[in-house]
C-alpha positions in Angstrom: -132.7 -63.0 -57.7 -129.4 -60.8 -56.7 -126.5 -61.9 -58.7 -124.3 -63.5 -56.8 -120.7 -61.2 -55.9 -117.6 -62.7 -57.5 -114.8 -63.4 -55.8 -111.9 -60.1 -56.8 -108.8 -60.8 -58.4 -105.6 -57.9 -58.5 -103.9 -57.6 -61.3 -101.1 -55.6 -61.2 -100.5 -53.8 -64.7 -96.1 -53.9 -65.5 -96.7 -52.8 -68.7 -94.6 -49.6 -68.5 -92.4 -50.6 -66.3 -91.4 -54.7 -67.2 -92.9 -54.3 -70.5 -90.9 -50.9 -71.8 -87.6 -51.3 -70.2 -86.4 -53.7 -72.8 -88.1 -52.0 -75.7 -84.9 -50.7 -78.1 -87.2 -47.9 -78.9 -87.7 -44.8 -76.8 -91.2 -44.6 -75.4 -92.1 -40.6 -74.6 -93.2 -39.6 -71.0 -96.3 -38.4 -72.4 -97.1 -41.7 -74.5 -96.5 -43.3 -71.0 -98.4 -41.1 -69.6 -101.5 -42.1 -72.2 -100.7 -45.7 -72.1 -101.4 -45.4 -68.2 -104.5 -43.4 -68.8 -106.1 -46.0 -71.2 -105.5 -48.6 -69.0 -107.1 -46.5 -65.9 -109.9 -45.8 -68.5 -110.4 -49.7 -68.5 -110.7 -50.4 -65.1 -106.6 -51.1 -64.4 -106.4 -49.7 -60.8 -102.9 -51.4 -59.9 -99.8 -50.2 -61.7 -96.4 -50.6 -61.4 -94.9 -48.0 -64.0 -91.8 -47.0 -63.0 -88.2 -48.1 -61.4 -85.9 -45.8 -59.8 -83.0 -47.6 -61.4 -80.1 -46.1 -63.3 -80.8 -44.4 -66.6 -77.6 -45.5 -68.1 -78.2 -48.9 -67.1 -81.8 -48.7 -68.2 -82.7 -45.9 -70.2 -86.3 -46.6 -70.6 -86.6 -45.6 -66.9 -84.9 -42.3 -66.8 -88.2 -40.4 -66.6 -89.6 -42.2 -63.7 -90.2 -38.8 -61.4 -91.6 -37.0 -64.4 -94.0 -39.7 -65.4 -94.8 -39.9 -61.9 -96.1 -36.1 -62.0 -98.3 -36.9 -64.6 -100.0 -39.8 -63.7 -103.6 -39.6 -62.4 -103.8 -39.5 -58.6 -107.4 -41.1 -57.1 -108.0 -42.8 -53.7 -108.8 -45.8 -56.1 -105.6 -46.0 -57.7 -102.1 -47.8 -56.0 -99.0 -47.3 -57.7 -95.7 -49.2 -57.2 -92.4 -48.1 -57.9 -89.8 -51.0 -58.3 -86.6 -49.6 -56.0 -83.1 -52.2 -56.6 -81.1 -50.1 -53.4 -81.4 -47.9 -50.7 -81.1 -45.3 -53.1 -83.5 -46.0 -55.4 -85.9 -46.5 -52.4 -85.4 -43.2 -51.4 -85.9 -41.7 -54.5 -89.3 -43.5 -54.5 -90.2 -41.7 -51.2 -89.5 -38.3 -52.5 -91.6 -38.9 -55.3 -94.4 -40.3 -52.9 -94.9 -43.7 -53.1 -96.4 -45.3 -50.8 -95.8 -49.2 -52.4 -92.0 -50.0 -53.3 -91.0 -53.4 -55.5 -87.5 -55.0 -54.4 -85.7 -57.4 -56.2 -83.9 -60.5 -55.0 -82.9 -63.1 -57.7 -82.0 -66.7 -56.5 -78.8 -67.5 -57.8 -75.4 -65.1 -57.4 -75.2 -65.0 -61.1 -78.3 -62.8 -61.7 -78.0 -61.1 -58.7 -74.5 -60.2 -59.9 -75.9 -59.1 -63.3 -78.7 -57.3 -62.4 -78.2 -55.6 -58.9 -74.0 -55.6 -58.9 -74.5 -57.4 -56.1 -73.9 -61.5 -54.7 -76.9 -63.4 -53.3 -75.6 -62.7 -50.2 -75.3 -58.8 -50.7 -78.9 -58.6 -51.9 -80.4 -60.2 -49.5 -78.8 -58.0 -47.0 -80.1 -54.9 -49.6 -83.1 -56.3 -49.6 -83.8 -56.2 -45.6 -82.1 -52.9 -45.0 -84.6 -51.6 -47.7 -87.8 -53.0 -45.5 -86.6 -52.3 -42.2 -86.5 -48.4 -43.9 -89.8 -49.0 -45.6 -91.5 -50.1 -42.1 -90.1 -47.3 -40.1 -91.8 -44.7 -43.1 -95.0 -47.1 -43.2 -94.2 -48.4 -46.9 -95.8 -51.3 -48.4 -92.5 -53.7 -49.2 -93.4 -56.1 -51.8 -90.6 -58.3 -52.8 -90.0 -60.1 -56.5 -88.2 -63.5 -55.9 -86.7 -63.3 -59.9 -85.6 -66.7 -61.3 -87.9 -68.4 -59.0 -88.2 -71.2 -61.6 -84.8 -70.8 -63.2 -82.0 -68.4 -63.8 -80.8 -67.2 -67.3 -77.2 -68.2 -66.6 -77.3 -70.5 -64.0 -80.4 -73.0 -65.4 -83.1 -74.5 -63.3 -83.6 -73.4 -59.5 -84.5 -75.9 -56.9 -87.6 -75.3 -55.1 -86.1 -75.2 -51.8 -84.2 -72.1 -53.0 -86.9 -70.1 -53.7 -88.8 -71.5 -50.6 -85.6 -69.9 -48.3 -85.8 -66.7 -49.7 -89.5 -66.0 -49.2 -89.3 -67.7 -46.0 -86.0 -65.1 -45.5 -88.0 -62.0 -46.7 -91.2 -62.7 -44.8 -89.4 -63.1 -41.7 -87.9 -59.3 -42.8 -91.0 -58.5 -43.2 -91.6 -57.8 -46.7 -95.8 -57.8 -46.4 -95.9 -59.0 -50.1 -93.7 -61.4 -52.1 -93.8 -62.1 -56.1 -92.9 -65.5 -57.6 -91.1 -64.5 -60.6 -90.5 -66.9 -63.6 -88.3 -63.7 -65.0 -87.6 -65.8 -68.2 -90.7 -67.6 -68.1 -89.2 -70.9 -68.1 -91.5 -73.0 -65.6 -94.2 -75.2 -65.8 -97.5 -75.6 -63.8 -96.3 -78.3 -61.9 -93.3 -76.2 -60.6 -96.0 -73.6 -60.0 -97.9 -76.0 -57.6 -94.6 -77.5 -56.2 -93.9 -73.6 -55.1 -97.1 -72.2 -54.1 -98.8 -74.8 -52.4 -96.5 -74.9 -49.6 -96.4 -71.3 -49.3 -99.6 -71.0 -49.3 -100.5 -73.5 -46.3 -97.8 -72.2 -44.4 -98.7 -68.3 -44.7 -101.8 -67.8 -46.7 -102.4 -67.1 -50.4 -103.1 -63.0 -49.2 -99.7 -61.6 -49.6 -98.6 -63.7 -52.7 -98.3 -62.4 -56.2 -97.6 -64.2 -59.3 -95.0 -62.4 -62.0 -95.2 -64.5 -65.2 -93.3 -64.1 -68.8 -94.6 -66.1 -71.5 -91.7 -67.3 -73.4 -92.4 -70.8 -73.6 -96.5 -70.2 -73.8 -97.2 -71.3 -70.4 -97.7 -68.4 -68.7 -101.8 -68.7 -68.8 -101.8 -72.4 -67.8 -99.0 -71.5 -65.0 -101.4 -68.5 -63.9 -104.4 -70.9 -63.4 -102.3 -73.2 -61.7 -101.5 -70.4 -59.0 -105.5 -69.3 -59.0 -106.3 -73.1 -58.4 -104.2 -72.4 -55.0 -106.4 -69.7 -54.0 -103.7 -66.9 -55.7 -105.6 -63.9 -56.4 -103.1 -61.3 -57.3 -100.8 -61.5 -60.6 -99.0 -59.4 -62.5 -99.2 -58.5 -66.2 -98.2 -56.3 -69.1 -100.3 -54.8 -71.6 -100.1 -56.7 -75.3 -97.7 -58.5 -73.8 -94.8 -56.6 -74.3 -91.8 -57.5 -71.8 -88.0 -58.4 -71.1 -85.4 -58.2 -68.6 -82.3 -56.5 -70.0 -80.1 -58.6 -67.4 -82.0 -61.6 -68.1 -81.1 -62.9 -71.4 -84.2 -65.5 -73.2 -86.9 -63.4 -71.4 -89.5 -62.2 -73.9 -93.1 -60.5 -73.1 -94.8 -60.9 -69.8 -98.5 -62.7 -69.9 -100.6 -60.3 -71.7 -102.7 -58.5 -69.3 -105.9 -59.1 -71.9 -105.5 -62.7 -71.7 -105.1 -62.6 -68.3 -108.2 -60.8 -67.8 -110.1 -62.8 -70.5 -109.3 -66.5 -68.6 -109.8 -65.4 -64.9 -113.1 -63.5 -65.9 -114.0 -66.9 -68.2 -113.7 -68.8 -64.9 -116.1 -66.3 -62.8 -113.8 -64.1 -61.3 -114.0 -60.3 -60.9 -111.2 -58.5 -62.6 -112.6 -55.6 -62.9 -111.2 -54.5 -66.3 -113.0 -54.1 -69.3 -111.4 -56.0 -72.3 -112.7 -53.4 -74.8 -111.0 -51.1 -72.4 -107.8 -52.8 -73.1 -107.5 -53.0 -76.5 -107.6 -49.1 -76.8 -104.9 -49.5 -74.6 -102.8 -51.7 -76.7 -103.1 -49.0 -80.3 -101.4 -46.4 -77.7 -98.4 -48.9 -76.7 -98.6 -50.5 -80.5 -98.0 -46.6 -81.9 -95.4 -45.7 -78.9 -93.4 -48.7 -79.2 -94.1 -49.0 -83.4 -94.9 -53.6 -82.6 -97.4 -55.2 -83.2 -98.7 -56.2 -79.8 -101.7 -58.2 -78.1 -102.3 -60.9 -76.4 -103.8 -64.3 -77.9 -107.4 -62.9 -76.9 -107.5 -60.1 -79.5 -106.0 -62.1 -82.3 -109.2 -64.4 -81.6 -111.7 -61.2 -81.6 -110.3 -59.7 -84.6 -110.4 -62.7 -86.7 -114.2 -63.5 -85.6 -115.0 -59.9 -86.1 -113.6 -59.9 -89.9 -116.0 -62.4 -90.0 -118.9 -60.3 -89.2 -119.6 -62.3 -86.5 -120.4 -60.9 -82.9 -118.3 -61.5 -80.0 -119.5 -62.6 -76.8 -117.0 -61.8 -74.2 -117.0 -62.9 -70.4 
């Protein structure tokens, strides 16, 4: 009998974008370049690796055209470039991408902190920035950062973040990102956010962003899968942090990710095995330790010479 076809799930790798920009150490082009080509090796086909951002405001990013040379270039592969201005999209354009990442926090204070720019200002950023991407026939997906709560302001009401997709859809950003940017939700804020969203516009265009401060970010992940969500970010061995967004530690480990959603029958299409190459590359660029939960689990059954049975 034919096996039946799983049901696909996207997951969009941040690693060398959301998961270097914090990191105190410089991480070469051409370790970049290798982290990016392990995780292809794996089965990774959606990346987000750079941002066309300031380098003085985030160093980590200065490189993003000449890592963008080097990456591998297939039919099967869609990059993202997160742009925070007009500017920044336009840089992306020259470079060729064909996907741009905006950024629109929920409360003034972030906004302020990490665009320069009031609630109000962004927003405004944020539609000039699509109306340019839909005239050039670029894919706008927008982050809604602090979805859950803001690093200065605390804990964001529901409705806010309800608003601004509602405010960015009717833009018409195709793609919108619930961000807990300093992974300081819950499941049941997950539901209280997604479900509506979901029966008013479908779960298509929705991605989930998720930091794992507080440990949640697997249980908040299902939570959004239970809702039909089949498109997350995640960053390889965890690694993370929002240099505006004080608190925010590593995004949900990509491995862990892939090990619960495969677990639960869906098709990933990433090889964990794949992955933990992956993570020696960013351990040895980034000199941390690094991994999710999933390989912590594998390497202790495998110092016990026993064989590991993996989904």
């Amino acid at each position: 009998m034919r096996e039946q076809e799983r049901e696909k799930v996207i997951i969009n790798e941040v690693g060398l974008r959301d998961g270097l920009q914090n990191q105190p150490r410089h991480v070469s082009t051409a370790d970049k370049a290798r982290i990016a080509e392990a995780l292809i090796a794996a089965g990774v086909r959606h990346l987000e690796p750079v941002s066309f951002v300031s380098p003085k405001a985030v160093p980590q990013m200065a490189d993003a055209a000449a890592l963008t040379a080097v990456l591998p270039q297939n039919d099967q592969l869609h990059y993202t470039a997160l742009v925070p201005n007009l500017r920044g999209y336009q840089l992306a354009r020259e470079q060729g991408y064909d996907t741009v990442a905006l950024v629109l926090a929920t409360t003034d204070a972030f906004n302020e902190r990490n665009l320069n720019m009031s609630l109000a200002q962004a927003i405004s950023s944020c539609e000039a920035i699509i109306q340019a991407a839909r005239a050039d026939g670029v894919l706008a997906r927008t982050y809604i950062s602090g979805a859950f709560a803001c690093p200065y302001d605390g804990p964001v009401p529901v409705d806010t973040t309800l608003e601004l997709v509602q405010r960015m859809i009717a833009a018409g950003s195709e793609e919108i990102a619930i961000a807990d940017t300093i992974g300081a939700g819950h499941p049941q804020q997950m539901k209280d956010i997604i479900a509506p969203l979901v029966q008013e516009y479908g779960s298509e265009r929705f991605y989930v962003h998720l930091h794992d401060t507080r440990g949640l970010a697997s249980a908040m992940a299902w939570a959004a899968c239970d809702l039909g969500i089949r498109r997350f970010d995640a960053s390889i061995g965890g690694l993370g942090g929002c240099p505006f967004a004080p608190g925010a530690t590593g995004n949900v480990a990509t491995e862990d990710l892939v090990y619960l959603l495969e677990a639960v029958g869906l098709d990933t299409g990433i090889d964990l095995h794949g992955l933990r190459e992956a993570v020696k590359i960013a351990e040895q660029a980034t000199e941390r330790t690094l991994g999710g939960r999933i390989f912590s689990w594998i390497d202790s059954q495998e110092k016990q010479g026993k064989t590991v049975c993996l989904p």
